[in-house]
TIVOBA-195030 format. One record per residue (C-alpha): residue in three letters; x negated, y, z negated. Coordinates in steps of 0.02 Angstrom, whole numbers, plus 50000, padded with zeros to 5 digits. Each point is the difference from the previous one (the first is absolute). Example, Ala and Ser with C-alpha at 12.3 -4.5 7.8 and 13.67 -1.06 7.14 Angstrom:
2
ALA493854977549610SER499315017250033
END
This chain:
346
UNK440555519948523UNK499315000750178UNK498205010549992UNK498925007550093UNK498295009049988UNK499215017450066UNK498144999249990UNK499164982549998UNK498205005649907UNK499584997049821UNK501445001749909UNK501184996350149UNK499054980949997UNK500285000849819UNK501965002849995UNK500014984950143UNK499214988149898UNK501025004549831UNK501834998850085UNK499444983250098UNK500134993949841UNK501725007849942UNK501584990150055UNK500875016249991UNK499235008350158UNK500074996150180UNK498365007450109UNK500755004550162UNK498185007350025UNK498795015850021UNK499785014550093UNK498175007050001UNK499285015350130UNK498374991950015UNK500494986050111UNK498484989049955UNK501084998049805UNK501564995950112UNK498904983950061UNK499424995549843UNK501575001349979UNK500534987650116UNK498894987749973UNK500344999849822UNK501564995350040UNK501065016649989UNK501155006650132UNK498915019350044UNK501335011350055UNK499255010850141UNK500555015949937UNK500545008549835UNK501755004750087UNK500234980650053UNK499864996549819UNK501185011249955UNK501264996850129UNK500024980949948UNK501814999549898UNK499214984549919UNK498955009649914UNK500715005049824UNK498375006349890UNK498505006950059UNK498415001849916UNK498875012850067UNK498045001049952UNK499195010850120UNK498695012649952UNK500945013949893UNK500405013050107UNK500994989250109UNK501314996549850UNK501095016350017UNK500374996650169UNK500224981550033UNK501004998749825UNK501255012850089UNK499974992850149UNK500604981849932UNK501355007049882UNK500705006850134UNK499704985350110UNK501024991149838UNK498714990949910UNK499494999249837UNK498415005449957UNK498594996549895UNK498255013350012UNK498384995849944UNK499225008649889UNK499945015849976UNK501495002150068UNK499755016150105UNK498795013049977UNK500975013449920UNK501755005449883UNK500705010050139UNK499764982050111UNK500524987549880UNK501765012249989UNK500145000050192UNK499944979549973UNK501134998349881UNK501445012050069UNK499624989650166UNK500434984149897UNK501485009549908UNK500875004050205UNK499664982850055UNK500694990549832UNK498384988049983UNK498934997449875UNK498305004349980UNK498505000049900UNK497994998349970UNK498984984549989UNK499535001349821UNK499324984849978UNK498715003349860UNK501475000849880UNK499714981250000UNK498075001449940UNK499874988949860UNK498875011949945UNK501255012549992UNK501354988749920UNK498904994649888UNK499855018049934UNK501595005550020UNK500544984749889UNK498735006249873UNK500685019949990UNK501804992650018UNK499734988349862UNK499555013749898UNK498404988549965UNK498585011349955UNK501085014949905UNK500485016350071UNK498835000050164UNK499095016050023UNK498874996350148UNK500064990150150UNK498554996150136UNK500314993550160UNK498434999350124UNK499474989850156UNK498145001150053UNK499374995350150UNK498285003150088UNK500084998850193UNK500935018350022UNK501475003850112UNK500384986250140UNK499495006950168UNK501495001450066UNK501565010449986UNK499835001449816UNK498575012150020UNK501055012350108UNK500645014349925UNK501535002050117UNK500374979549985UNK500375002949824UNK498324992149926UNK499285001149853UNK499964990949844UNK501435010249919UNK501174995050129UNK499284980750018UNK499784995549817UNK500365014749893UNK502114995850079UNK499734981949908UNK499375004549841UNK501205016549972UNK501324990850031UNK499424986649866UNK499875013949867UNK501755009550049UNK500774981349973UNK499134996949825UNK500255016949917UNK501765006250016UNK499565018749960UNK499835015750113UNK498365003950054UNK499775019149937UNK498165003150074UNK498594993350113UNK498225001150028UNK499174990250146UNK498365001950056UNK499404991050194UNK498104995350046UNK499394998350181UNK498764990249979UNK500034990550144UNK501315009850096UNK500025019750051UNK501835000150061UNK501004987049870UNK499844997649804UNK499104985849993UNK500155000749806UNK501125008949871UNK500255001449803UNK501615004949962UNK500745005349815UNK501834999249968UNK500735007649845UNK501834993849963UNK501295008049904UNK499684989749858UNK498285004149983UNK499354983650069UNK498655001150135UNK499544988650148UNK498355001450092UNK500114993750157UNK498154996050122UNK499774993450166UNK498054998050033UNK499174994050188UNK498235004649925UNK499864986449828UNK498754989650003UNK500624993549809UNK501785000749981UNK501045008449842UNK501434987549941UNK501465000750103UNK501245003149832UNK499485009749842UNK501385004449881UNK500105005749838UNK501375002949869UNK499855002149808UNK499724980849949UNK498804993450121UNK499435000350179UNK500394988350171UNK498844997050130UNK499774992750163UNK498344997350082UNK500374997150196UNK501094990750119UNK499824981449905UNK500945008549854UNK498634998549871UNK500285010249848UNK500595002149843UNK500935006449857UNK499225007249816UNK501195005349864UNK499675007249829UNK500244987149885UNK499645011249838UNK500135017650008UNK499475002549824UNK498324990750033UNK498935015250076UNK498464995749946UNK498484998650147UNK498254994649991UNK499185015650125UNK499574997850150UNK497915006749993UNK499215007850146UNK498385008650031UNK500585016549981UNK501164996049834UNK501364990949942UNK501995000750023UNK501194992049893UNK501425007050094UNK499704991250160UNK499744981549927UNK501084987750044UNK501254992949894UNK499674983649883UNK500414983250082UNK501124998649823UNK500925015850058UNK500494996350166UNK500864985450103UNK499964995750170UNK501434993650119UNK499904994150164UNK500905007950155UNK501924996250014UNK500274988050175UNK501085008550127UNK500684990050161UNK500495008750131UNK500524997850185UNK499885015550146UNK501084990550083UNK501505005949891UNK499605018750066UNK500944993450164UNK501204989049915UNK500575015249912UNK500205011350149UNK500984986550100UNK501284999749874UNK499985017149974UNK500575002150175UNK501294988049959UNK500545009849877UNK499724985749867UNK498645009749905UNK499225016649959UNK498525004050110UNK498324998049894UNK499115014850072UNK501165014350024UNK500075015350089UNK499785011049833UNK498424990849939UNK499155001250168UNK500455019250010UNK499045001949834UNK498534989150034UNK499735011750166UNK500285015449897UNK498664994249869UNK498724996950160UNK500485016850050UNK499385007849827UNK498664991149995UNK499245005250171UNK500645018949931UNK498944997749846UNK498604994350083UNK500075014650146UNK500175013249849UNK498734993149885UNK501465002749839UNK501444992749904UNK501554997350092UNK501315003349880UNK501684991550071UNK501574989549959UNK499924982250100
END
C-alpha cells in the first residue's frame, strides 16, 4: 500500500517510524506547510512533497494519513477522498458530529475507506482490563476508573487554542472514551463532566467525567495537567474483588474474596474513635493474583485498514463507533457548560 503523510510534527514522525517497520506499507513521503518539517524531511530520508495538492495528485498514492492540528481534519480528509485516497485522521477525528457526518458522506461519494487513528485500543493497559471485565474475572463489575495525570499543563501550542480544537477532552478524554465504549457494551443513559482551568483560561485543561450505563454500571473518567501524585490509571470493582493498575509499567494487582462468610475485622483505631466497618479484610479471607499479560502490536491498526480496503476484512474502527465517541465528547462539554446531568441515549 503506497503511503503518504500530511503533517510531519509529533505524531506525523511517529506514524513514519511505525510503518518503516511494516512490510505492508510503502512511504512515498510527506507533505508539511511549514517548510523547515519538509527538510527534516528530506534529510531524514523522505521524499517532502511541496504542496498538499502535489500529494494528492500523485496516483501512487493509495492511503493517506493525515495528523495536522484538529481543525485542519474536516477539510483535508474531504479533500483526499475526493482526490481518491484512503484516509486515516488523527485523533480526534474532527471537532464536531455535524463534521465527522460531512466526512463520512464525503467517503460514502468517493467509495474509500476511512477512519480515526485509535491507536490506544492497543494499550496494554487497556487490554489488560478489558480481558479482566470480559473474563467476567472480578463478578458483576459495578465501577470502572480510568485516569491519566500529568503535571506540566496544556502544551503551548495548538492544543491550548480554543478554535484549534484543544483541550484535554478532545486530546485525551477521545482515547480513554473510546476505551470504555469498547469494554462495556451498554448504552450510556446520562453524563456528568466537570473541566478545571487551571493552567488554561480558553481550553479544559482537566475534566471528571461520570457515565451511567443502562445497566447501572458507572465509569469515571479524569484527565489531570495539575497532579503532582498521580491516582492509578485503572480502578475497577465488581462484587468479588477489585483490579488495579498503578501507571504506565503495568504494576498492579488483583484481590478477591476468598471467604465471604469470614467477616470478622480487628478495628482500625484512630484518635477520634474506632471503625470496624472500614478495616481491611483478613489475609485468611482474601487472595491475591497477579495482572493477566497482554501482547499487543499498533502496528495491526494499519494492517487491518489495508485489508479492509481490500475488502479482505472488516474495518476495526468504524464509522458508527467514532460517531458515538464524538457524540459522548459533545455531552460532556454540554454537561460541563450547564453545570447538570445530561440525560441521553449514546
Amino acid at each position: 500500500m503506497n503511503w503518504a503523510l500530511i503533517g510531519y510534527g509529533g505524531m506525523g514522525h511517529w506514524h513514519v517510524s511505525k510503518l518503516q517497520t511494516l512490510e505492508e506499507i510503502n512511504i512515498c513521503g510527506i507533505y508539511d506547510i511549514d517548510e523547515a518539517k519538509r527538510v527534516e524531511a528530506e534529510q531524514n530520508g523522505l521524499h517532502a512533497y511541496a504542496s498538499l495538492e502535489e500529494l494528492l495528485a500523485d496516483p501512487q498514492v493509495e492511503l493517506v494519513t493525515i495528523a495536522t492540528p484538529n481543525d485542519f481534519h474536516r477539510s483535508i480528509a474531504i479533500q483526499a477522498l475526493e482526490a481518491g485516497k484512503n484516509v486515516i485522521s488523527e485523533k480526534p477525528v474532527t471537532l464536531s458530529c455535524d463534521d465527522l457526518q460531512a466526512m463520512i458522506d464525503a467517503s460514502k461519494r468517493a467509495g474509500k475507506r476511512f477512519t480515526v487513528h485509535q491507536n490506544r485500543r492497543w494499550d496494554e493497559d487497556f487490554l489488560i482490563m478489558k480481558q479482566i471485565y470480559d473474563n467476567n474475572t472480578l463478578g458483576p463489575v459495578f465501577n470502572i476508573e480510568s485516569r491519566v495525570h500529568g503535571s506540566r499543563g496544556v502544551p503551548g501550542d495548538w492544543r491550548n487554542r480554543k478554535l484549534q480544537g484543544g483541550g484535554m477532552i478532545l486530546d485525551w478524554g477521545v482515547h480513554m472514551l473510546d476505551q470504555i465504549l469498547q469494554m462495556v457494551d451498554q448504552p450510556v443513559v446520562s453524563v456528568y463532566c466537570t473541566v478545571s482551568h487551571v493552567t488554561n483560561d480558553e481550553v479544559d485543561d482537566g475534566f471528571k467525567t461520570i457515565i451511567t450505563f443502562g445497566n447501572g454500571l458507572t465509569a469515571q473518567v479524569e484527565v489531570g495537567t495539575s497532579n503532582f501524585i498521580n491516582l492509578p490509571r485503572w480502578y475497577m470493582q465488581g462484587e468479588n474483588g477489585t483490579a488495579l493498575i498503578k501507571d504506565w509499567d503495568l504494576s498492579g494487582e488483583i484481590v478477591m474474596v476468598s471467604d465471604w462468610e469470614n467477616r470478622d475485622a480487628v478495628p482500625v483505631v484512630t484518635a477520634a474513635g474506632l471503625t470496624k466497618t472500614m478495616a481491611p479484610r483478613t489475609e485468611e479471607t482474601i487472595k491475591r493474583y497477579p495482572l493477566p499479560k497482554v501482547e499487543s502490536d499498533v502496528r495491526d491498526f494499519y494492517r487491518n485498514f489495508i485489508k479492509a480496503i481490500h475488502g479482505e476484512e472488516e474495518q476495526i474502527v468504524t464509522h458508527p463507533q467514532m460517531m458515538r465517541v464524538m457524540k459522548l465528547m459533545e455531552t460532556l462539554m454540554k454537561s460541563a457548560d450547564l453545570n447538570e446531568v445530561i440525560h441521553t441515549r449514546i
